[in-house]
C-alpha positions, -999 to +999 in steps of 0.1 A: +000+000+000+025+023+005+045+021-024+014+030-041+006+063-019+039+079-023+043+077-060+009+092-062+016+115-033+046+126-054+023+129-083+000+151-067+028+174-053+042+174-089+010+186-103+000+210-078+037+229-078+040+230-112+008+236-124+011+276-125+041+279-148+028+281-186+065+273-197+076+249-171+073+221-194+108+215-207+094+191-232+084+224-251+123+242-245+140+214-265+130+189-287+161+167-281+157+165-243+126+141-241+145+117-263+177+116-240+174+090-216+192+111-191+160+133-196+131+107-189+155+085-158+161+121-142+126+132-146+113+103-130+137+103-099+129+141-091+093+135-093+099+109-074+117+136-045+108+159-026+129+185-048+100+204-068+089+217-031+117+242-030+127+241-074+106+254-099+121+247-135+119+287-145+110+304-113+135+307-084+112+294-050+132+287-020+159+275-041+172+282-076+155+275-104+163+245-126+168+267-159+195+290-134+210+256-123+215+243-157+232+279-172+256+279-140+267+249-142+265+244-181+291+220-198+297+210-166+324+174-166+318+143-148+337+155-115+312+186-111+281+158-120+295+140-089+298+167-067+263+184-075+252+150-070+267+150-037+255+187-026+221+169-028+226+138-010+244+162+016+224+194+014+246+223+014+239+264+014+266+294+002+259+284-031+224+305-043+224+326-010+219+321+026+189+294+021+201+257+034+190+228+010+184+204+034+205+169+029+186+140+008+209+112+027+182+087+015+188+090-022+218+069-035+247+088-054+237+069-088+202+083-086+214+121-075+237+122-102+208+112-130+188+143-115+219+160-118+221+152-155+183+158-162+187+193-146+215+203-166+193+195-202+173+222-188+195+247-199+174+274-219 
């Protein structure tokens, strides 16, 4: 029963958090990202998260937005990948001013660095 209520739970918080943004969609910013597995694994995992409560993919919130994340740390190798990766497992704050992002120790480092590489493709 209850891996059926947080999926959906996750769903719901999905849809209500993003339902504002007329260009959220990043499906619509580039045609190649859909078709990029990175895209659709990443997708999945932060929908999955708790991460769209503080992210928007346009909009700053509590934390940078997606788009913002993705120009920063654009062409970013796989050493950067890694440490992103582990900012989010860790949680971390300097970065995007004096908000903390609170530590995510209960994703693993192989599903942190596939958001990692979905957020990047949102690069406008």
């Amino acid at each position: 029963m209850k891996k059926i209520i947080l999926p959906l739970l996750s769903l719901a918080l999905l849809t209500a958090c993003g339902g504002s943004e007329t260009s959220s969609s990043p499906e619509k910013k580039t045609a190649e990202a859909p078709k990029d597995p990175a895209y659709q694994n990443g997708l999945e995992l932060v929908a999955k998260s708790d991460c769209l409560t503080c992210h928007k993919i346009n909009d700053p919130f509590t934390g940078p937005s997606y788009a913002a994340v993705a120009e920063k740390y654009a062409g970013a190798d796989a050493a950067k990948i890694t440490d992103l990766a582990h900012k989010i497992i860790k949680g971390g704050m300097g970065v995007w001013g004096s908000a903390m992002m609170t530590p995510h120790p209960m994703i693993s480092q192989e599903d942190a660095e596939a958001m990692v590489k979905y957020i990047l493709l949102l690069k406008k």
